[in-house]
C-alpha positions as CSV (number, residue, x, y, z in Angstrom):
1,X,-5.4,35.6,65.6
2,X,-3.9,37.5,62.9
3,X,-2.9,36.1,59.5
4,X,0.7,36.4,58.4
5,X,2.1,35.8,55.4
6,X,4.2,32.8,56.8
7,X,0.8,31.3,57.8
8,X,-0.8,32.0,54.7
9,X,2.2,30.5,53.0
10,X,2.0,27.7,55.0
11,X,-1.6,27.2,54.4
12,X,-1.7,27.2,50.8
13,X,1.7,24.7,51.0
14,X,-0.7,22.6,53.1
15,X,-3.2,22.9,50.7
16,X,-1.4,21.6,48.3
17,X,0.0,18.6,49.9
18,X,-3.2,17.7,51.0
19,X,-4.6,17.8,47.2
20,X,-2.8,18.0,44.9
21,X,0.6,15.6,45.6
22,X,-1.7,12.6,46.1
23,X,-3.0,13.5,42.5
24,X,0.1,14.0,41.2
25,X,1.1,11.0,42.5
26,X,-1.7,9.1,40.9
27,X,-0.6,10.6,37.8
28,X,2.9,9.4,37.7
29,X,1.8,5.6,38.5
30,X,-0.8,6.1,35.2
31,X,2.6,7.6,33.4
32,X,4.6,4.7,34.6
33,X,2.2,2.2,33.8
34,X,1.2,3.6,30.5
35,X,5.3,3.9,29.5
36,X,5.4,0.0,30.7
37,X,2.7,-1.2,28.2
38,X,4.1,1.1,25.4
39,X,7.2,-0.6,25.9
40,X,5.2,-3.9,25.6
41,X,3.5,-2.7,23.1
42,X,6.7,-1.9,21.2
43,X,8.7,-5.2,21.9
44,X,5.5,-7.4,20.4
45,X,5.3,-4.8,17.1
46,X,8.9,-5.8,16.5
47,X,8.4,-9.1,17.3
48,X,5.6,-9.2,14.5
49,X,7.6,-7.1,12.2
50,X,10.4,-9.8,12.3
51,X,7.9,-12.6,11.8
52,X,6.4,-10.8,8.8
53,X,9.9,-10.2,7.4
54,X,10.9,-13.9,7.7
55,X,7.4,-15.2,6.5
56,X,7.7,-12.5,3.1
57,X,11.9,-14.0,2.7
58,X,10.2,-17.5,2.5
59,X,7.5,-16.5,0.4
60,X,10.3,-14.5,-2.4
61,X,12.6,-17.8,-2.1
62,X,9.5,-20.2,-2.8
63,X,7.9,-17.7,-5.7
64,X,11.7,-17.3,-7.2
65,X,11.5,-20.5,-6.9
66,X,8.3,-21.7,-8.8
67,X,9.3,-19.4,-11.3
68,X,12.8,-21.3,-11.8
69,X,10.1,-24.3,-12.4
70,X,8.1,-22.4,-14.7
71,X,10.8,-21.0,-16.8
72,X,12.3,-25.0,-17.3
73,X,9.1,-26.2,-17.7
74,X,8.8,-23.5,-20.3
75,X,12.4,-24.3,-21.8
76,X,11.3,-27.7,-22.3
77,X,8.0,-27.3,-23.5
78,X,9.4,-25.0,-26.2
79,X,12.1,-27.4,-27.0
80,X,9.9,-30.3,-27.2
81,X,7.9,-27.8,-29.8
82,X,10.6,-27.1,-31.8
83,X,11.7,-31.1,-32.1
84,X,7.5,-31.6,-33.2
85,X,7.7,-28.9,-36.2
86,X,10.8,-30.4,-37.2
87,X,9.3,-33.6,-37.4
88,X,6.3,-32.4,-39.0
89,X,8.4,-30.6,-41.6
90,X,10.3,-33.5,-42.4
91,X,6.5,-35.7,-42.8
92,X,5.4,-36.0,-46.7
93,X,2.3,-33.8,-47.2
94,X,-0.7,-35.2,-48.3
C-alpha cells in the first residue's frame, strides 16, 4: 500500500481531530467559564464600589454635619465668653 499525499493529508487531519479538537474544546469551556466569573466578578466590584460610594456620601453629610455643630457650639461658647469679660470688666477691682 503506497502512501499518497491525500492519505497523508488525511492522516495528519485525523490526527488532529482525534487530539487536538477535544482539547481545544476543553479550552473554550475553561474560556467560557472563566469570562462568566469575570463577569461575576465585575458586577459584585461595582456593586461594592456603589456601596462604598453611598457609605463615604453619608459619612461627608454626617462629618459636615458635626462640624455645623462644632462651629455653633463654638459661636456660642465664644459669645458666652465675650458676655463674661464684659461682666468682669464692668466688676469693681479689689
Amino acid at each position: 500500500m503506497a502512501i499518497t499525499g491525500k492519505n497523508v493529508v488525511e492522516s495528519f487531519r485525523d490526527v488532529v481531530q482525534d487530539l487536538l479538537v477535544p482539547e481545544l474544546k476543553a479550552v473554550k469551556v475553561s474560556v467560557e467559564s472563566l469570562h462568566n466569573e469575570m463577569g461575576y466578578l465585575r458586577s459584585e466590584v461595582k456593586t461594592s464600589i456603589e456601596s462604598l460610594r453611598q457609605e463615604m456620601k453619608l459619612r461627608d453629610e454626617m462629618n459636615a454635619q458635626v462640624m455645623r455643630n462644632l462651629s455653633e457650639k463654638l459661636d456660642f461658647a465664644i459669645d458666652i465668653r465675650e458676655r463674661l469679660a464684659t461682666l468682669e470688666a464692668r466688676l469693681p477691682r479689689q
